[in-house]
C-alpha positions as CSV (number, residue, x, y, z in Angstrom):
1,X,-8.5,20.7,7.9
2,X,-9.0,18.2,10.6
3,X,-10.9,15.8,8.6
4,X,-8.9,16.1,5.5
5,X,-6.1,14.9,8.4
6,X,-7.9,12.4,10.1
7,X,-9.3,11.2,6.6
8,X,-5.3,10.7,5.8
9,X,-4.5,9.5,9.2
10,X,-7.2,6.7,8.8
11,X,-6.2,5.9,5.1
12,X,-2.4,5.1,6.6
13,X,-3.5,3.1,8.8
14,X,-6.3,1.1,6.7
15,X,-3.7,0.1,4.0
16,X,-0.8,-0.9,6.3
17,X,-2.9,-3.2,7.2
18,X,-4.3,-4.1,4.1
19,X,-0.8,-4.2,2.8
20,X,0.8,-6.3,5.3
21,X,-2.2,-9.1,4.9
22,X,-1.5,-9.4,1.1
23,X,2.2,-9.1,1.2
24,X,2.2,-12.2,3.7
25,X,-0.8,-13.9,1.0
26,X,1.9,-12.8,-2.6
27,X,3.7,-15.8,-3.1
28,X,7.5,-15.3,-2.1
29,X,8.2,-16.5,-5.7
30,X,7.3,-13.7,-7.3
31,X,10.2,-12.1,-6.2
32,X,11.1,-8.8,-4.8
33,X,9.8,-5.3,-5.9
34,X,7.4,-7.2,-8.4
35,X,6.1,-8.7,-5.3
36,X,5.8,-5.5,-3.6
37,X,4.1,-3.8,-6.4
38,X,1.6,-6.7,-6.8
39,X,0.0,-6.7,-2.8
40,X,0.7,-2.7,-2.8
41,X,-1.4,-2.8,-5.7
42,X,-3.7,-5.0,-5.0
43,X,-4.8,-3.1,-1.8
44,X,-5.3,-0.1,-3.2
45,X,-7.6,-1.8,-5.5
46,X,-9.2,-3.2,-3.0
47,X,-9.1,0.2,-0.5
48,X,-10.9,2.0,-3.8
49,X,-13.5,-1.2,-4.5
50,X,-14.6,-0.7,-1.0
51,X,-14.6,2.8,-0.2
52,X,-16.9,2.9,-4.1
53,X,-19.5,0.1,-2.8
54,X,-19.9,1.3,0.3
55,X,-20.1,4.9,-1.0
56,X,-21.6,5.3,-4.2
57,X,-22.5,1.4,-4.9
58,X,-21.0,0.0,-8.4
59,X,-20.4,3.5,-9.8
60,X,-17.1,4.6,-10.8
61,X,-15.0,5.9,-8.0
62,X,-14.9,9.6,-7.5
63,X,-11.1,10.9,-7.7
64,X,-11.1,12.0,-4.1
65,X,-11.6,8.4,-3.0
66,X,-8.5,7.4,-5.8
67,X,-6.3,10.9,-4.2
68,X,-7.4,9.8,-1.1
69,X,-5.7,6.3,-0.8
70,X,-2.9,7.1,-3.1
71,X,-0.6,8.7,-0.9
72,X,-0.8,6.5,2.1
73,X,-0.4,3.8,-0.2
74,X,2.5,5.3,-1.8
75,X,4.4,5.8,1.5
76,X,4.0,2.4,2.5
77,X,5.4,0.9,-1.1
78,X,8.0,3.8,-0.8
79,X,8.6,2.2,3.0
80,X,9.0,-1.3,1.7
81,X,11.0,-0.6,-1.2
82,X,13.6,0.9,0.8
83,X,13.4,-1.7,3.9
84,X,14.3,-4.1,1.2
85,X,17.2,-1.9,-0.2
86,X,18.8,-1.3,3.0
87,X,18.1,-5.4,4.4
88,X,19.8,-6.3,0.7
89,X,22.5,-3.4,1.3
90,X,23.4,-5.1,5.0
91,X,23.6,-8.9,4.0
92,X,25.8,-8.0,1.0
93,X,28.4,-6.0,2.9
94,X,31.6,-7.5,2.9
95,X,33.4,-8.6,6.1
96,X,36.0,-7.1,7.1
């Protein structure tokens, strides 16, 4: 159980990173969740590309190296989503 947890535990932290490096590469102009869907995206594409080359070389990538980045990936996109919800929520509030 402790690798399955340090496995996940390394995933978060790989694609935060990852993630944060693309969404500051993403041009601003494509615009809000699109442009969180795009650099989420891409690093999870590029998370699985690497994890397969390094693994297996150019065969198709097993599905516990897809299970294995999708939830950490998830969390972040779920994390950004809803930091943008909540920074659009606060400039939008009306004075009083």
């Amino acid at each position: 159980m402790l690798g399955g947890i340090g496995g996940f535990i390394g995933a978060l932290v790989v694609t935060f990173f990852l993630s944060r490096v693309l969404l500051q590469v993403v041009p601003r102009a494509t615009g809000g969740i699109f442009r969180l869907a795009i650099a989420h995206g891409l690093s999870f594409t590029i998370c699985i590309m690497t994890t397969t080359l390094t693994m297996s070389g150019w065969a198709f990538p097993e599905i516990t190296t897809l299970t294995g980045f999708l939830p950490p990936q998830g969390i972040w996109f779920v994390f950004d989503v809803l930091r943008r919800y909540l920074r659009m929520r606060r400039s939008h509030r009306p004075s009083a």
